[in-house]
C-alpha positions in Angstrom: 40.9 13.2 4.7 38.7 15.6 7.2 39.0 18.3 4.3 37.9 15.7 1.5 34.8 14.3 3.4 33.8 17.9 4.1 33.7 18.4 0.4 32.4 15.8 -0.6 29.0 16.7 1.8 28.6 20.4 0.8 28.7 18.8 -2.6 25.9 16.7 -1.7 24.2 19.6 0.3 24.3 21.5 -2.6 23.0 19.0 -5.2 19.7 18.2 -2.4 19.0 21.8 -2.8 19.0 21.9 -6.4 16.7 19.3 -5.8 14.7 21.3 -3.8 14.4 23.7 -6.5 13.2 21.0 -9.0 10.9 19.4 -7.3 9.4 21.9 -5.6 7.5 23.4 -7.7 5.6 20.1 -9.3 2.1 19.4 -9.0 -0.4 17.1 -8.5 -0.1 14.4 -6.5 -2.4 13.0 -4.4 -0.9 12.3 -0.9 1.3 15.4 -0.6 1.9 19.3 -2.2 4.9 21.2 -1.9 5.8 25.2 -1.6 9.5 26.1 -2.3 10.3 28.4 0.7 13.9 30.0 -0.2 16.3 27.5 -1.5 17.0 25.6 1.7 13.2 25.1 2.7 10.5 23.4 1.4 7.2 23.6 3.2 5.2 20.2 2.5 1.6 19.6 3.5 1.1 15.7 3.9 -2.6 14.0 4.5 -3.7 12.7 7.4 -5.8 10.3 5.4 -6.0 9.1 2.0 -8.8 10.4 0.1 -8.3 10.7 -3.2 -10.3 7.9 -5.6 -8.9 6.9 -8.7 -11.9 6.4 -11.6 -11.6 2.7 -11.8 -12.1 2.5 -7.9 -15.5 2.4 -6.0 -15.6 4.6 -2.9 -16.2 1.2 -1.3 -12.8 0.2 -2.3 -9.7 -0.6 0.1 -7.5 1.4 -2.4 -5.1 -1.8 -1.6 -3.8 0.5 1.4 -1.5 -0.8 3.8 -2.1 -1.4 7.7 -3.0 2.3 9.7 -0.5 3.7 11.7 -0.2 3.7 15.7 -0.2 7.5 16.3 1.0 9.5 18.4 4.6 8.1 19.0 6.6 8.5 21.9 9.1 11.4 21.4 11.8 9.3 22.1 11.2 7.5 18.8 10.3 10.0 16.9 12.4 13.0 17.3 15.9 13.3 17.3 17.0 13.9 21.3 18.6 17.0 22.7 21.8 14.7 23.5 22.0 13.8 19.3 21.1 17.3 18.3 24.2 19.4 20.4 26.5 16.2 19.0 25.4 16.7 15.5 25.0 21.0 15.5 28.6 21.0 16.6 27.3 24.2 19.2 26.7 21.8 22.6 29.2 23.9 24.1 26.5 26.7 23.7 23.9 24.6 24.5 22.3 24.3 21.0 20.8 22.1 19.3 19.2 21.7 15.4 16.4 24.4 15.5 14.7 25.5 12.6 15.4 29.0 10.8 12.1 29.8 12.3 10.2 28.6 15.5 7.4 26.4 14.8 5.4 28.8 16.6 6.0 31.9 13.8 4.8 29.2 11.3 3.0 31.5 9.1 1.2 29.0 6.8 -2.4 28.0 8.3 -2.8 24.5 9.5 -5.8 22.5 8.6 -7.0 19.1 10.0 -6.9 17.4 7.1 -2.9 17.3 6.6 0.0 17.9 8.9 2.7 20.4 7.2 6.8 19.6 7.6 9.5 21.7 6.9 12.5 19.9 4.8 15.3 22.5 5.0 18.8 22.0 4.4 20.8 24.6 5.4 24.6 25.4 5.3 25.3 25.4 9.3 23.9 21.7 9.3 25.7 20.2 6.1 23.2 17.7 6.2 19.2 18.0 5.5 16.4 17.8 8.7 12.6 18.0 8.3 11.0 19.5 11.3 7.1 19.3 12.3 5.1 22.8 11.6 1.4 21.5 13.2 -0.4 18.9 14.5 2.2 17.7 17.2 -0.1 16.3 19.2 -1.3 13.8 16.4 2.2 12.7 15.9 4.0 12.5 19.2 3.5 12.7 22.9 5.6 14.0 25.1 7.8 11.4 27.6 9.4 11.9 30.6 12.3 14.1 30.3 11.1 16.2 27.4 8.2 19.4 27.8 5.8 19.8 24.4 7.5 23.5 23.6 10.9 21.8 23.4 9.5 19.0 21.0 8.1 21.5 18.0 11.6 23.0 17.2 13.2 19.1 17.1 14.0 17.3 14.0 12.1 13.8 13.1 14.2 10.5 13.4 14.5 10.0 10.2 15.9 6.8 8.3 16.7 9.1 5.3 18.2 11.8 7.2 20.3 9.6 9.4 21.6 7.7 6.2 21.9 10.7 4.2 25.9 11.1 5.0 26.7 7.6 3.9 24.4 6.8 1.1 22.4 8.2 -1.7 19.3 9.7 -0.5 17.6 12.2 -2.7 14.7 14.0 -1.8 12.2 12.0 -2.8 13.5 9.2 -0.6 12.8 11.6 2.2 9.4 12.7 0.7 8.1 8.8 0.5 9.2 8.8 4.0 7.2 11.2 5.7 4.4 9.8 3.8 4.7 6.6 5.1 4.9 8.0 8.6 2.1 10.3 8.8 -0.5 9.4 6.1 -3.0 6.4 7.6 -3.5 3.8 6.3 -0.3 3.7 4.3 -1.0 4.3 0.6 1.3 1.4 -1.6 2.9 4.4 -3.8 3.5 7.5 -2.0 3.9 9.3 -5.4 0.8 8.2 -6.9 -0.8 11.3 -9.1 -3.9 12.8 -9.4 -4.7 12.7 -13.0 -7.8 14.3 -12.7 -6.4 17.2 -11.5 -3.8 17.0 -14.6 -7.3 16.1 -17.2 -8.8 19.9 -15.7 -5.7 21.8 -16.8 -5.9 23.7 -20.4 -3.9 25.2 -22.6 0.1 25.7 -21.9 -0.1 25.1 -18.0 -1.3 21.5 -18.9 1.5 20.9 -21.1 3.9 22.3 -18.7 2.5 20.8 -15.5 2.5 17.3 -17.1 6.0 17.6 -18.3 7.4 18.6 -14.9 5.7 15.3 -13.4 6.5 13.0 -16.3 10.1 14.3 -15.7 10.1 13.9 -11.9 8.5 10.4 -11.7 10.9 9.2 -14.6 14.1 10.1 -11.9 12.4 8.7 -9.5 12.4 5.6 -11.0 16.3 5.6 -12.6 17.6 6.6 -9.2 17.2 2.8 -7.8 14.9 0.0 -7.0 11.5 1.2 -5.0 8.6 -1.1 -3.8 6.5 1.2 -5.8 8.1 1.4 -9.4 5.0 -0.9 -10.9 2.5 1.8 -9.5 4.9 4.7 -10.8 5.2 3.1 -14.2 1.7 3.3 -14.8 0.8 6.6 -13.8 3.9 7.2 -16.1 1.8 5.5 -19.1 -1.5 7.7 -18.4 0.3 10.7 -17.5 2.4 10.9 -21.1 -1.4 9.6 -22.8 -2.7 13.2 -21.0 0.5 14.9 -22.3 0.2 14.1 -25.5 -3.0 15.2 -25.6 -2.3 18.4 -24.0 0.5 19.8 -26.9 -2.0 18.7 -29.7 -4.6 20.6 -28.3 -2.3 23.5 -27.8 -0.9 22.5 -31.4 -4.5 22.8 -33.3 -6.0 26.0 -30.6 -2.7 28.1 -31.7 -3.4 27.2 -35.3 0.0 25.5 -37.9 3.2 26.5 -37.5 4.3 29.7 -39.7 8.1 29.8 -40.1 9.4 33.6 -39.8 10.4 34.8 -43.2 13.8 34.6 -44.8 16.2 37.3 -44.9 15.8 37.8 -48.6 11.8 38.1 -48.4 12.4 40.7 -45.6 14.5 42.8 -46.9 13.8 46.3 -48.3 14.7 47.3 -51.7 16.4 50.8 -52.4 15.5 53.4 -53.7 15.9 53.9 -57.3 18.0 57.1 -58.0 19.2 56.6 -61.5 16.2 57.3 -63.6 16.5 53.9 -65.2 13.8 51.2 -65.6 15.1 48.2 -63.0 14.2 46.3 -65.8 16.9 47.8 -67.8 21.3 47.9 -67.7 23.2 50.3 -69.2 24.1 48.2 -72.5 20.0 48.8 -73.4 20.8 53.0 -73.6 
């Protein structure tokens, strides 16, 4: 039974990385952009504040957002505590919890005020994915009384995704609308919502490409269950595949029609005449 349920979870482990590697690379949406790290890490810079306006809205507009957020948290119920992580590392004896690959202090990537960057990594030793906090601590939590602010930057967030990803289907998108929700204020309705702009400024083959990956993404977001959001995802669906569209038959008429490659027979390369005789000619005719 022990053996089976171990299985079965590097079988999901490895399937949440695979989705790390198809997701990872997809761009343009508003609230959130992604760098692929590896194949157990992917780096994601979330804003701090929606403020991207779609064309139909006035920068006057509400953008039908939802209430702000009360930030910073208390650690406590934010971060996973040192207790949970030694129980769930399986190293307490050793006095280890669920660090990072990497301290957040050797964070390479620059931090900017605009967004706050997390690390979603799901690595073998774990058997189960955690998203860490790479900069602006201080805007999310504070410390309490039995935890120091160094000891806070290497623990993973308190996740509902992460804490349900054992029992239930969470993909990593479900994580991803997450960590929108928690850190982006006010709470944007759709945390997947694109920019099409930024798709309309594309030319050529990466517009076709970059639409495609989107258009695919959004449409398994949307077949992997019921979301709050799905009206909001359908429609950018609708524009997105009208951009598309438009994309290939640009590409189509730029490149010029279709030329098939010529036949085998049209290619090939007569021999040589040795005989003497006309080819016009057979032997009957001399």
């Amino acid at each position: 039974m022990a053996q089976q349920r171990e299985w079965n979870n590097k079988a999901k482990l490895n399937s949440f990385l695979n989705d790390i590697v198809r997701v990872g690379s997809v761009k343009g949406f508003k609230y959130f952009r992604m760098y692929m790290r590896g194949r157990e890490e992917l780096v994601c810079w979330v804003m701090n504040t929606p403020k991207s306006i779609t064309p139909m809205m006035s920068p006057t507009s509400s953008f039908n957002l939802g209430e702000s957020i009360r930030l910073p948290r208390n650690a406590e119920s934010l971060l996973l505590s040192s207790r949970t992580q030694k129980r769930l590392s399986g190293f307490g004896y050793m006095d280890v919890g669920l660090p990072p690959a990497s301290p957040s202090n050797t964070e390479i990537l620059q931090p900017d005020d605009e967004s706050t960057i997390f690390l979603v990594a799901g690595y073998a030793r774990y058997a189960c994915p955690y998203v860490w906090v790479r900069s602006n601590h201080e805007r999310l939590t504070k410390p309490g009384q039995s935890a120091s602010r160094s000891s806070l930057k290497d623990s993973p967030l308190k996740l509902k995704s992460t804490e349900q990803w054992v029992n239930y289907s969470i993909r990593l998108w479900d994580i991803l609308d997450e960590l929108v929700r928690m850190n982006t204020s006010p709470t944007p309705p759709n945390p997947f919502s694109i920019d099409l702009n930024y798709f309309k400024s594309l030319e050529g083959l990466e517009a076709v490409l970059s639409s495609a990956a989107m258009i695919h993404f959004l449409q398994r977001v949307l077949d992997s269950g019921s979301h709050t959001y799905d009206a909001s995802v359908v429609e950018d669906l609708a524009d997105l595949t009208l951009v598309h569209f438009t994309a290939v038959y640009a590409l189509r008429d730029s490149t010029g029609p279709y030329a098939p490659p010529p036949t085998a027979t049209a290619g090939r390369v007569a021999a040589p005449n040795t005989t003497g005789q006309k080819e016009d000619e057979s032997e009957d005719d001399v």
